[in-house]
Structure formats: C-alpha cells, structure tokens
C-alpha positions in Angstrom: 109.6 -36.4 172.2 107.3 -37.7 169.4 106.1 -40.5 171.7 103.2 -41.3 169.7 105.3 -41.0 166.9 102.0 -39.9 164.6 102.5 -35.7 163.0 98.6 -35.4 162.0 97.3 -32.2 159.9 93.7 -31.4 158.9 93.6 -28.3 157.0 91.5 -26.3 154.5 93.8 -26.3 151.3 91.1 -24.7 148.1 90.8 -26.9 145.1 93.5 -29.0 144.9 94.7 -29.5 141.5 97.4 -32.3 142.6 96.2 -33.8 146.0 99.6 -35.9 146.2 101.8 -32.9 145.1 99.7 -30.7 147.9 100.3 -33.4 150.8 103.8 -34.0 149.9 104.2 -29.8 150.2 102.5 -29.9 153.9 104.8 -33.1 155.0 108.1 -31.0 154.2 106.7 -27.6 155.2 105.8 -29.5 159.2 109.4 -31.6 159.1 110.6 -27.9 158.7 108.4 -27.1 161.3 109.9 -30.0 163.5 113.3 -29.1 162.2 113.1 -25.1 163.8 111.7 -26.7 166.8 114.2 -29.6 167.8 117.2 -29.5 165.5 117.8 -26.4 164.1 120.2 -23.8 165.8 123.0 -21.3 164.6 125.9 -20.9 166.6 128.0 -18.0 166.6 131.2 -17.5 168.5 130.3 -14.7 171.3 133.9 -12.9 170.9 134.6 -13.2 167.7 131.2 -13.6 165.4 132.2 -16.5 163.7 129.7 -19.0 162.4 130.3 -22.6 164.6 127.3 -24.2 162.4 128.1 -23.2 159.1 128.0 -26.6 157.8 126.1 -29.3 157.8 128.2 -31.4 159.9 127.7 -28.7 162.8 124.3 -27.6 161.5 121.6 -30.4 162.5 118.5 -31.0 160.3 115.9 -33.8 160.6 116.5 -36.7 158.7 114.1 -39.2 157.9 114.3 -41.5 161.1 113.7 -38.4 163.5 110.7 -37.8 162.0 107.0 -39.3 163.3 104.8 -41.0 160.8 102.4 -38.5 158.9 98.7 -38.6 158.4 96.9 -36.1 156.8 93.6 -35.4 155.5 93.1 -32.5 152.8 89.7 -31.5 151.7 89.3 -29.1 148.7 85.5 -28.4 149.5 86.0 -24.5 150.1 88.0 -23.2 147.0 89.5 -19.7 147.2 87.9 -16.8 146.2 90.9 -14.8 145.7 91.5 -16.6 142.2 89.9 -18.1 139.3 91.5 -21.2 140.3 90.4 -21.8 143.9 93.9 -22.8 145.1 95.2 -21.8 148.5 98.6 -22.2 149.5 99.8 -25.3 151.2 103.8 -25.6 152.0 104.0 -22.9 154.7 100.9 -24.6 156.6 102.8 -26.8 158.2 106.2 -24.9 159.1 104.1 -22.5 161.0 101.9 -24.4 162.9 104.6 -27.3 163.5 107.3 -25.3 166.0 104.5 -24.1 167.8 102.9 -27.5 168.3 105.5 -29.4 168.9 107.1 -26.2 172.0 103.5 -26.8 173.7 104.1 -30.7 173.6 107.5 -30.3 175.3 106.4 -27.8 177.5 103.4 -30.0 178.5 105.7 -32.5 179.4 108.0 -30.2 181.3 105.8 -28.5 183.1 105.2 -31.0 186.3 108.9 -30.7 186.4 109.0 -26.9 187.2 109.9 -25.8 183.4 108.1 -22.6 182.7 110.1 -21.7 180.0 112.7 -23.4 177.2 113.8 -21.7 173.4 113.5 -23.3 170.4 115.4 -25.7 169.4 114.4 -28.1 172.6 117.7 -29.7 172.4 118.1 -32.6 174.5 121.1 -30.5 175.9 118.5 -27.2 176.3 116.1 -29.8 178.0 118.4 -31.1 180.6 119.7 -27.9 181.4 116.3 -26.6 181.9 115.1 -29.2 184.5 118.0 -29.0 186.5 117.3 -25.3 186.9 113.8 -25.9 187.6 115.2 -28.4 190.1 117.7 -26.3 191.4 115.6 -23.6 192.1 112.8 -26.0 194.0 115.6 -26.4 196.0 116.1 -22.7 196.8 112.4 -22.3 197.1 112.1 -25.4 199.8 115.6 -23.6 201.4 114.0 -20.5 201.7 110.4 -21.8 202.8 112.8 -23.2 205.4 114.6 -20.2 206.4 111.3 -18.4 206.5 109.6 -20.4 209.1 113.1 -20.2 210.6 112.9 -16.8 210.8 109.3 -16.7 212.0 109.7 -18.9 215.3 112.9 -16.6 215.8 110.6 -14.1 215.9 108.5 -15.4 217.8 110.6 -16.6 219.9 112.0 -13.3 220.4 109.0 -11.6 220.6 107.4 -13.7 223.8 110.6 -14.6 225.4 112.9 -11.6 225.2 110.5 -9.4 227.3 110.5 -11.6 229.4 114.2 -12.2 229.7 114.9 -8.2 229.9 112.6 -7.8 232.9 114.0 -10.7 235.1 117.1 -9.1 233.9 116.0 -5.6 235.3 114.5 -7.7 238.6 111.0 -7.3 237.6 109.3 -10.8 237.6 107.2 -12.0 234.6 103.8 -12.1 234.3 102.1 -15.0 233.2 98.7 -15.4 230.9 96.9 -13.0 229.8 98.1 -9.6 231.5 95.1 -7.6 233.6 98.0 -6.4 235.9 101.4 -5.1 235.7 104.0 -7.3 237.5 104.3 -5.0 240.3 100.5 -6.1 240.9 99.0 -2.3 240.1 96.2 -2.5 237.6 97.3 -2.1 233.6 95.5 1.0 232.2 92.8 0.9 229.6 93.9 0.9 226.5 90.9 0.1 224.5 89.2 3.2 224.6 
C-alpha cells in the first residue's frame, strides 16, 4: 500500500527546544497513525464477548519493516503564544493526520474498482473482501441493466404486437402505419382537440 514507500510531514511545531526529540515524537505518533489504519483491530467473540486479540500474538502492530521511509521537515519560525516557551505539541500530529491519509490512499486506489467504502484497519483480508463485493455487485448492476432492456423490448413488444394479435384474434384485420382510419375503413375521430 505504501508504494512509494516515502511517509512525508511538514508541520508547524512552535520553538523547538529539541528538534531531534520533536521529529522522533511525530515519526511514532504517524506509525500509530499507520498502525490504526492497516494493522490494528480488536476482535471480540459476537456470542460470547470474549477478547480474540488480547495479545500480541493475535493483536497486530507495525513493526519496523511495514513501515515507509520518513522525511520530515519541522520549522519553529511561529512559536506559541499560549506559553512563555513557544512550544506546541508534536506527538499527536501525526496519529491524527496518518489514518486519515493513508484511508484516502487506499480508497484512491480502490475506487476504479467500484470500492466506495472500506473501515479501518484496510486489512488485506478487508481489501479483498471489499472488491469482490464491488465486483459482485457490477455484476448485478450489468444483470439488471440486462433484465431492464429485457423488460423494455417485452414491453414493447407487447405494446405494438399484442393489439395487433387480439384484433386478428377478434377477426378485425390490422392496420398498418400511421392510423387515419379504423380498420373497418371509417374515419378515426379527432382526438386532438
């Protein structure tokens, strides 16, 4: 999913007293971020409430080799006024704007496919699952597109041939074109008026 395999932030942290410390905050605060959006998922048992990810053996979490290279460029120019400092926070930067950036990237990539919607985490499982859906109802969509113009040359069908039918039925022979007379040869009445 991280094809370019490149996370990179810009952001307005306030005088940074430890520019290090401050990046090193925003790198764990977006693998969070990537954590709630592809990993991370509690299981619960539906009948009987109990925890199927209470460990971390059922519980997944990044680790370093699921993660995309980080580039990040901090500029203190615009200290806080909220404090004599100037610091801002930095740590939850990144584990908000992360699940919500990385959802639009899987949902850009989803989209041609018919995908309009998928919950966090984008398990591959979740993934899969949603494309054959999406696929699945294409299918009923192109079945029913079908069936419609199915249905529409019954109708017409019906509609120009069935008169028709009835009155030869009844001995009365057809007209043909369009109808100034009635098929006994008397004139049709005015109906436009």
């Amino acid at each position: 999913l991280l094809a370019e395999n490149l996370f990179l932030e810009q952001s307005d942290y306030g005088r940074l007293l430890d520019p290090r410390l401050t990046l090193g905050q925003v790198h764990g605060g977006v693998v969070q971020g990537i954590g709630q959006a592809l990993f991370e998922h509690a299981l619960f048992d539906a009948e009987t409430g109990q925890i199927l990810s209470g460990s971390l053996m059922d519980y997944a979490l990044p680790r370093a080799d699921d993660l995309p290279a980080f580039e990040g460029n901090l500029t203190g120019d615009f200290p806080s006024r909220a404090n004599r400092l100037g610091v801002k926070g930095s740590g939850q930067a990144g584990a908000i704007a992360a699940p919500a950036t990385i959802m639009n990237a899987v949902m850009n990539a989803l989209t041609p496919l018919g995908v309009r919607h998928l919950d966090m985490p984008a398990t591959p499982s979740r993934i899969w699952h949603a494309i054959q859906a999406a696929d699945a109802r294409s299918r009923q969509r192109a079945s029913n597109i079908r069936l419609s113009a199915v249905c529409a040359a019954m109708s017409v069908v019906t509609i120009s041939v069935m008169p028709s039918m009835l009155a030869m039925k009844n001995g009365v022979r057809p007209f043909d074109g369009p109808n100034t007379s009635r098929n006994d040869g008397s004139p049709r009445p005015d109906i436009s008026a």
